[in-house]
C-alpha positions as a printed Julia matrix, in Angstrom:
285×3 Matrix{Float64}:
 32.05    4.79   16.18
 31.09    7.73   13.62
 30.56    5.08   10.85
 26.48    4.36   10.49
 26.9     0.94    9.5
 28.91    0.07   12.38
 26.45    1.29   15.22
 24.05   -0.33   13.7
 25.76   -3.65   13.19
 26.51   -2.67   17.29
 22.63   -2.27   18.02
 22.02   -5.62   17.23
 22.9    -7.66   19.55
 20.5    -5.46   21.57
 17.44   -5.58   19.26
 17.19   -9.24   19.75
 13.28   -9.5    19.66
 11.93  -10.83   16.43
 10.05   -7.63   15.53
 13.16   -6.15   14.99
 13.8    -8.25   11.8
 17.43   -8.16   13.08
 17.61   -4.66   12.56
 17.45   -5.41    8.6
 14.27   -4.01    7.58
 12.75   -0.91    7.04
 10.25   -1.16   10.24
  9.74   -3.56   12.89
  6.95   -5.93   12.93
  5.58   -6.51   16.09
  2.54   -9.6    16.45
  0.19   -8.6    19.66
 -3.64   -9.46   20.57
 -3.93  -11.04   17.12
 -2.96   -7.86   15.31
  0.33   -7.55   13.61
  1.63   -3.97   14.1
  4.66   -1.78   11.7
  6.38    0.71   13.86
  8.98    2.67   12.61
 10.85    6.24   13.27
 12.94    8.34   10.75
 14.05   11.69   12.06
 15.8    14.84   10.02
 18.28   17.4    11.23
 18.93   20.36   10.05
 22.32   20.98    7.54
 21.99   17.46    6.64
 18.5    17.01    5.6
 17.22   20.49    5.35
 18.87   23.69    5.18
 18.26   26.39    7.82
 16.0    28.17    5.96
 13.47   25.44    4.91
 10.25   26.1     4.44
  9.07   24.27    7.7
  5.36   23.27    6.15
  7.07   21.59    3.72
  9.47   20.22    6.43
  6.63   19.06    8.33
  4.92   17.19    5.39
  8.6    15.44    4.14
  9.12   14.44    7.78
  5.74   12.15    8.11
  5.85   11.46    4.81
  9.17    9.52    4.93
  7.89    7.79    7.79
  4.66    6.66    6.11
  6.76    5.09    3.16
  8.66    2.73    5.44
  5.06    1.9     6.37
  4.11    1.55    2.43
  6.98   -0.79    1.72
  5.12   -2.85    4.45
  1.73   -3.09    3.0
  0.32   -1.61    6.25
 -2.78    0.82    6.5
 -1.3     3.95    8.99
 -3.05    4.46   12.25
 -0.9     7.04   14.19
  2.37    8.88   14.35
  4.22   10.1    17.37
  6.23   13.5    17.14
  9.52   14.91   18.52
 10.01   18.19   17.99
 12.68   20.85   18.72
 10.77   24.26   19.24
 12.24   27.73   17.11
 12.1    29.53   13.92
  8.24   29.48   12.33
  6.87   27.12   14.56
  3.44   27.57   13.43
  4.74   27.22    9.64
  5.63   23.67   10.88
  1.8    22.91   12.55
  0.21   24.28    9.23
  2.29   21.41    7.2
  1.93   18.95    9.91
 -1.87   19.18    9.55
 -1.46   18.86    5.4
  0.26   15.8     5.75
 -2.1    14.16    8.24
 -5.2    15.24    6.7
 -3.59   14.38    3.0
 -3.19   11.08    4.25
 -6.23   10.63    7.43
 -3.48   10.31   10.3
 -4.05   11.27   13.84
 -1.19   12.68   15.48
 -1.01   11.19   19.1
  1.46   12.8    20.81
  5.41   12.55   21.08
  7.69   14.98   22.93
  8.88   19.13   22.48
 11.83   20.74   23.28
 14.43   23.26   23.24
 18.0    23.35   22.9
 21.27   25.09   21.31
 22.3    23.72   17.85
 21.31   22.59   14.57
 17.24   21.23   15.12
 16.17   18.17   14.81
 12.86   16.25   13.93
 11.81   12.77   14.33
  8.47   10.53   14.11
  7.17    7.55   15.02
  4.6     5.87   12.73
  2.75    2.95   13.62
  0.62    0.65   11.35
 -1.72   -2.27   10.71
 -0.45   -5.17    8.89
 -2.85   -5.82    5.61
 -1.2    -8.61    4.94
  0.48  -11.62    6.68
  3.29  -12.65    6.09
  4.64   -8.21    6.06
  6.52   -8.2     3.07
 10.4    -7.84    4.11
 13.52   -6.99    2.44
 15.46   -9.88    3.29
 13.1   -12.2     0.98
 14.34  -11.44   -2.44
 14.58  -15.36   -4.11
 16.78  -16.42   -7.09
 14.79  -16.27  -10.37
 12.65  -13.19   -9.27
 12.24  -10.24  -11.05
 13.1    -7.03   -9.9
 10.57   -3.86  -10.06
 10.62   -0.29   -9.12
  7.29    2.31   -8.93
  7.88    5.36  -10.48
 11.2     7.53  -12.2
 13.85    8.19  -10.26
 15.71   11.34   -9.88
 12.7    13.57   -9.7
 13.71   14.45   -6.0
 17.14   15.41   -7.19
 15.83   17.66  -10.19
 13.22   19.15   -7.11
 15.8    20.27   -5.42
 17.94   21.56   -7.93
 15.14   23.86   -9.01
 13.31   22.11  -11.51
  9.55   23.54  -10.99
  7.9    20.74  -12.8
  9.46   18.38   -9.91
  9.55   20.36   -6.93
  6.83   18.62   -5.18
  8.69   15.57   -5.35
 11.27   17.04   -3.21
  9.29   18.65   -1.1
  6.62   16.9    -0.37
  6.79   13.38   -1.63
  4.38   11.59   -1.84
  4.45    7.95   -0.58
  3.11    4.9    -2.3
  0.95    3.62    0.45
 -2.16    2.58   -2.06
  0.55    0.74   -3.77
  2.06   -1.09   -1.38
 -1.08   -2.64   -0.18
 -1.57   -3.68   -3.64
  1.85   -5.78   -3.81
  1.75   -7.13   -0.24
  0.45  -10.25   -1.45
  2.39  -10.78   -4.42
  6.19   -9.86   -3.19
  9.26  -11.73   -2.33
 10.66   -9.02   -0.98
  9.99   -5.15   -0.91
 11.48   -1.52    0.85
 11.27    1.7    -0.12
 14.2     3.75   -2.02
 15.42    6.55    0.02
 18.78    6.71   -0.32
 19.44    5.65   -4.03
 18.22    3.03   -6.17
 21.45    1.2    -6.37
 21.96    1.51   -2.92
 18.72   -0.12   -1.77
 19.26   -2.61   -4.52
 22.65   -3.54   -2.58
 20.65   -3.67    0.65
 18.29   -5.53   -0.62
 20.5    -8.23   -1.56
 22.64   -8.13    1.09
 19.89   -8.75    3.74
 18.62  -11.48    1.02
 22.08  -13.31    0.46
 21.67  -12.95   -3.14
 22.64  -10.96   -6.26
 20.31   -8.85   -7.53
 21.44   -7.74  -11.42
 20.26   -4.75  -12.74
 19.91   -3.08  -16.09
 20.71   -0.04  -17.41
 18.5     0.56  -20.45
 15.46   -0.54  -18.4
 15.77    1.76  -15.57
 13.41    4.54  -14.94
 15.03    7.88  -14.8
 13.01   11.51  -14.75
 16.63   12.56  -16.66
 18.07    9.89  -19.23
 21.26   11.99  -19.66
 21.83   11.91  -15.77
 20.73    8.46  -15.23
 24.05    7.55  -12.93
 22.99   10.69  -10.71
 19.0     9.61  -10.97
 20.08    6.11   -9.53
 22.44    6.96   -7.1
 20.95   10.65   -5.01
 18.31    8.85   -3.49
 14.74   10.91   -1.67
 12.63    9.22   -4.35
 10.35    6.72   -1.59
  9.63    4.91   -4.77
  8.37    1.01   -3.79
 11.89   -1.31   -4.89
 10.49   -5.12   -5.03
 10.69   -8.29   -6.63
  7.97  -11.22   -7.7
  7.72  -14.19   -9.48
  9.2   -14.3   -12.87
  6.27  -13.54  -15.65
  3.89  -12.18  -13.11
  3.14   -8.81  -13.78
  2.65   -6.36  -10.69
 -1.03   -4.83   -9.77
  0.37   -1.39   -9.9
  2.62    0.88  -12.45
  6.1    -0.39  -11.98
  9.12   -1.19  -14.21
 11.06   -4.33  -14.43
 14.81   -3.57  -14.01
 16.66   -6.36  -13.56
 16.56   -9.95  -11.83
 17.8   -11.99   -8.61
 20.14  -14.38   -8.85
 22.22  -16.89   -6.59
 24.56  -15.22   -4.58
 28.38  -15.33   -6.73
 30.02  -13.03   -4.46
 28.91   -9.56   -5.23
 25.37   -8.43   -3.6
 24.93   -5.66   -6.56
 25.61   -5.77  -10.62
 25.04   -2.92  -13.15
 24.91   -4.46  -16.55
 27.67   -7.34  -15.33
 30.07   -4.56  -13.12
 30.02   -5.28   -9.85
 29.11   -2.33   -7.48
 29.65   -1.76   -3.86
 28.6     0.96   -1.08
 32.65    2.03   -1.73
 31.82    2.81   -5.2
 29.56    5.81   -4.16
 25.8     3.77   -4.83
 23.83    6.34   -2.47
 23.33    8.41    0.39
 25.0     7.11    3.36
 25.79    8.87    6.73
């Protein structure tokens, strides 16, 4: 069962409990002692998500940064992470980072787990939240007749990483849109962040939703025009991807790209061609 899609669709009928949102969403919500809680966990490993020779600061910062945008397409004000870590090469490189990010952002690390082992290393966190705002926005609640909206331009990761100076931080050490999402918690149908391609998350989006969500070419966002199918498809951007109200404009900078519509059959359009996960839309493992 090498396939990601399929392990998840096995984990589900474990994660029965309604904070896991069905296993849909980009964090689970979990309602206790009259607070409503986001926890969620990304991890990286290396030769998939970093190269051997990383720059482990930087590591450090992308790895609870991630994490705190799943929290950001909540709405939710972070309270803690949790840390696994897998001890080696410029250890200290990674606590220098690790104290960037938490101070950049006023995080307390908690605790979480070390160890170490033969192999590729690998890195994972736990981040835990506070609701701001009840109902927590969630993916699955894109509604015909919305309009669909996306923070930021897309493909500045990509250009990072190839080299591009002006966007290397972007790579590096993104930065996620926590203000923002706080801002549109109210407002949303339905919100997640974009880590694995716009298109992509656009097809998630509206396959969790049971709709069609039709997008535009001209009006998308893209840090490169003349690669705009690579912008929208290589994903690492933790941009805010979310739809409101038609002719309500959204309390932060955002573009409208496209619309939701009743489900005809395909989850994802670009200007009228239908797209599909099989048509090479994102990042997928």
């Amino acid at each position: 069962m090498a396939n990601e899609l399929k392990f998840i669709d096995a984990l589900r009928a474990l994660a029965t409990h309604p904070a896991a949102r069905g296993l849909d969403d980009d964090a689970a919500v979990l309602e206790i002692g009259g607070e409503t809680l986001i926890l969620t966990h990304d991890m990286m490993a290396q030769g998939t998500h970093f190269p051997a020779n990383a720059d482990m600061a930087d590591l450090a910062w992308k790895l609870v940064a991630v994490n705190l945008s799943d929290l950001a397409a909540k709405g939710a004000e972070p309270l803690s992470i949790l840390l696994g870590y897998a001890l080696g090469e410029d250890d200290a490189g990674f606590v220098a980072g690790l104290r960037d990010v938490l101070e950049a952002f006023n995080v307390p690390l908690l605790g979480g787990d070390t160890i170490r082992a033969k192999g590729a290393r690998c890195f994972g966190v736990t981040a835990i939240g506070r609701a701001t705002h009840v109902p927590v926005p969630d993916r699955r609640n894109a509604r015909p007749g919305e309009a669909v909206w996306v923070t930021g331009a897309l493909g500045r990761a990509m250009l990072g990483f190839e080299g591009q100076t002006e966007f290397a931080g972007a790579f590096a050490r993104p930065v996620p849109r926590l203000a923002e999402g706080r801002a549109l918690a109210p407002h949303v149908g339905a919100m997640m962040d974009v880590s694995d391609g716009l298109l992509l998350d656009c097809w998630r989006m509206a396959t969790a939703s049971d709709v069609t969500i039709e997008l535009e070419r001209a009006r998308l966002p893209v840090a490169d025009p003349a690669r705009l199918d690579e912008c929208i498809r290589w994903g690492d951007d933790y941009e805010l991807l979310f739809t409101l109200p038609e002719g309500f404009h959204p309390p932060v900078a955002a573009n409208a790209i496209g619309m939701v519509a009743q489900k005809n059959g395909a989850a994802l359009r670009l200007d009228g061609t239908t797209l599909t996960p099989a048509d090479g839309i994102g990042y997928r493992h």
